[in-house]
Legacy VTK file of the C-alpha trace (Angstrom):
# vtk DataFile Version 3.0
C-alpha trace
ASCII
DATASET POLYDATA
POINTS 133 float
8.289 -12.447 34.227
11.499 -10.407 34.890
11.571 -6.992 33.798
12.960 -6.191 30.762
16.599 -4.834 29.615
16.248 -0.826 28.700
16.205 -1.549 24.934
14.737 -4.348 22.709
17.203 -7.251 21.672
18.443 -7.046 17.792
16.095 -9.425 15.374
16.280 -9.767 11.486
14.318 -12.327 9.165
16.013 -13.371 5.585
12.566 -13.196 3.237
12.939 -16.343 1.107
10.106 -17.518 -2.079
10.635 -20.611 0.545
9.213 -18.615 3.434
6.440 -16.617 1.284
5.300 -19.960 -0.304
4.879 -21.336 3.760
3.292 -18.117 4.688
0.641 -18.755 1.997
-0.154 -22.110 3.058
-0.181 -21.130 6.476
-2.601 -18.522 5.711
-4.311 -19.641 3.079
-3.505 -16.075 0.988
-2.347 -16.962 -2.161
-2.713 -13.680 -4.268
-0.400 -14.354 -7.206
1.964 -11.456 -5.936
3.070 -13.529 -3.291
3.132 -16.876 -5.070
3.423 -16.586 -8.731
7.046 -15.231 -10.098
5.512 -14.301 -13.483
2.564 -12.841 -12.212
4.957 -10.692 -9.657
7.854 -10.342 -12.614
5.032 -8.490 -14.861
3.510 -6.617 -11.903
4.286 -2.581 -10.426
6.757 -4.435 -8.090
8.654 -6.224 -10.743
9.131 -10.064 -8.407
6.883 -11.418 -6.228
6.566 -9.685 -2.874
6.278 -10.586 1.208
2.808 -10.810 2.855
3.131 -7.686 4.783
3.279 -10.117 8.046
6.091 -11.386 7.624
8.427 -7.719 7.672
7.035 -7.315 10.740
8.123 -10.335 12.509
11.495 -8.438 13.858
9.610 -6.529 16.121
7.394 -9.430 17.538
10.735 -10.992 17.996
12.467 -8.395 19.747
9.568 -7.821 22.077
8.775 -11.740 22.893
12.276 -12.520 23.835
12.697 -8.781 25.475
9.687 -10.193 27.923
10.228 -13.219 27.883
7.073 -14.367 26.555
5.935 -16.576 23.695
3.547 -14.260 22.343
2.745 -10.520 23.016
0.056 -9.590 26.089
-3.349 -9.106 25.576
-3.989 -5.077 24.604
-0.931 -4.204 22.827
-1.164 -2.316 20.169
0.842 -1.779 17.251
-0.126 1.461 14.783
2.311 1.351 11.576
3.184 2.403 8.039
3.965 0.280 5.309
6.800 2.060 3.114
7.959 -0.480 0.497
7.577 -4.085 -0.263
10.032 -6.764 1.310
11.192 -9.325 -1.845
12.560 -12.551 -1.393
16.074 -12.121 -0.955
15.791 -9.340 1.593
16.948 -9.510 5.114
14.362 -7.115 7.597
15.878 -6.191 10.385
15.031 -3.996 13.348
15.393 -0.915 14.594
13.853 -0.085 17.692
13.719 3.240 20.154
14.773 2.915 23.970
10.909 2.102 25.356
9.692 4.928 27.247
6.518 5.733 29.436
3.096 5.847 27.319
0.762 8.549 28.485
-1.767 5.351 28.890
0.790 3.952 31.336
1.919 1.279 29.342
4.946 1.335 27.559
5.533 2.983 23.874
8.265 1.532 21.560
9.088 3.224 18.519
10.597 1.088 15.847
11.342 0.630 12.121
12.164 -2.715 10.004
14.362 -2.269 7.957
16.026 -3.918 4.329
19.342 -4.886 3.628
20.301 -1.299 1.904
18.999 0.253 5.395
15.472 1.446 3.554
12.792 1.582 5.819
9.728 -1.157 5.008
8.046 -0.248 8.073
7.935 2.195 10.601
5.382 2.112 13.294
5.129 2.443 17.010
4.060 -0.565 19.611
2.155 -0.104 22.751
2.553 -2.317 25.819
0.054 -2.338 28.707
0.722 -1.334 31.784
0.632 -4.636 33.112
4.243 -5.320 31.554
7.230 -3.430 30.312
LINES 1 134
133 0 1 2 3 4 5 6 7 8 9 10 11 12 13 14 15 16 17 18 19 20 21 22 23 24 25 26 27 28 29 30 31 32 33 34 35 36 37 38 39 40 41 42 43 44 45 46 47 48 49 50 51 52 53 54 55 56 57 58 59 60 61 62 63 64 65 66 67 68 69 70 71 72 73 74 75 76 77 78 79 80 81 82 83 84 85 86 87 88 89 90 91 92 93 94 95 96 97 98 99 100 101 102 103 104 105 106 107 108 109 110 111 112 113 114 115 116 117 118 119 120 121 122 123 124 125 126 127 128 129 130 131 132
């Protein structure tokens, strides 16, 4: 592996019903607030609404293709607040801090994702090992 650019590449995901309806499937989570457009119309959210994986897949992005790697390296961390719910028509995108030195020695990436109207859905911070980064 090559070390990294200074900053994280750009990375978005366009949350369709199409994409929520795979996700369940995938993961075998079909709560009817994913999955069911009445159910979500009459809920607190008013439509149906992402799993919360799926907002975060900017930042896995960003970092796999920023280490060139197909999936993140054993001990990395994320921690991370949920702010609202991403709805199908929403496009997350991220926004990501330069990476700079964790006191752990790995490497500490602050980052939020992002909708469409630039309201944050997440904010959190990811930790690298010291192995990479």
């Amino acid at each position: 592996m090559t070390r990294p650019a200074p900053s994280l590449p750009t990375a978005e995901i366009a949350i369709s019903q199409d994409l929520i309806d795979g996700y369940a499937a995938a993961s075998g989570d079909f709560n009817p607030v994913h999955v069911d457009r009445a159910f979500g119309a009459a809920s607190a959210f008013g439509s149906t609404i992402a799993h919360g994986c799926l907002p975060m897949e900017p930042i896995f992005m960003a970092l796999q293709r920023w280490l060139g790697v197909p999936a993140l390296p054993s001990g990395s961390t994320m921690d991370l607040r949920y702010h609202r719910p991403s709805r199908p028509g929403d496009v997350i995108r991220l926004d990501a801090a330069t990476p700079e030195a964790d006191p752990g020695g790995g490497t500490r990436i602050p980052f939020a994702c992002l909708n469409q109207a630039g309201e944050k859905v997440i904010e959190g911070v990811a930790v690298l090992p010291a192995a990479v980064g």
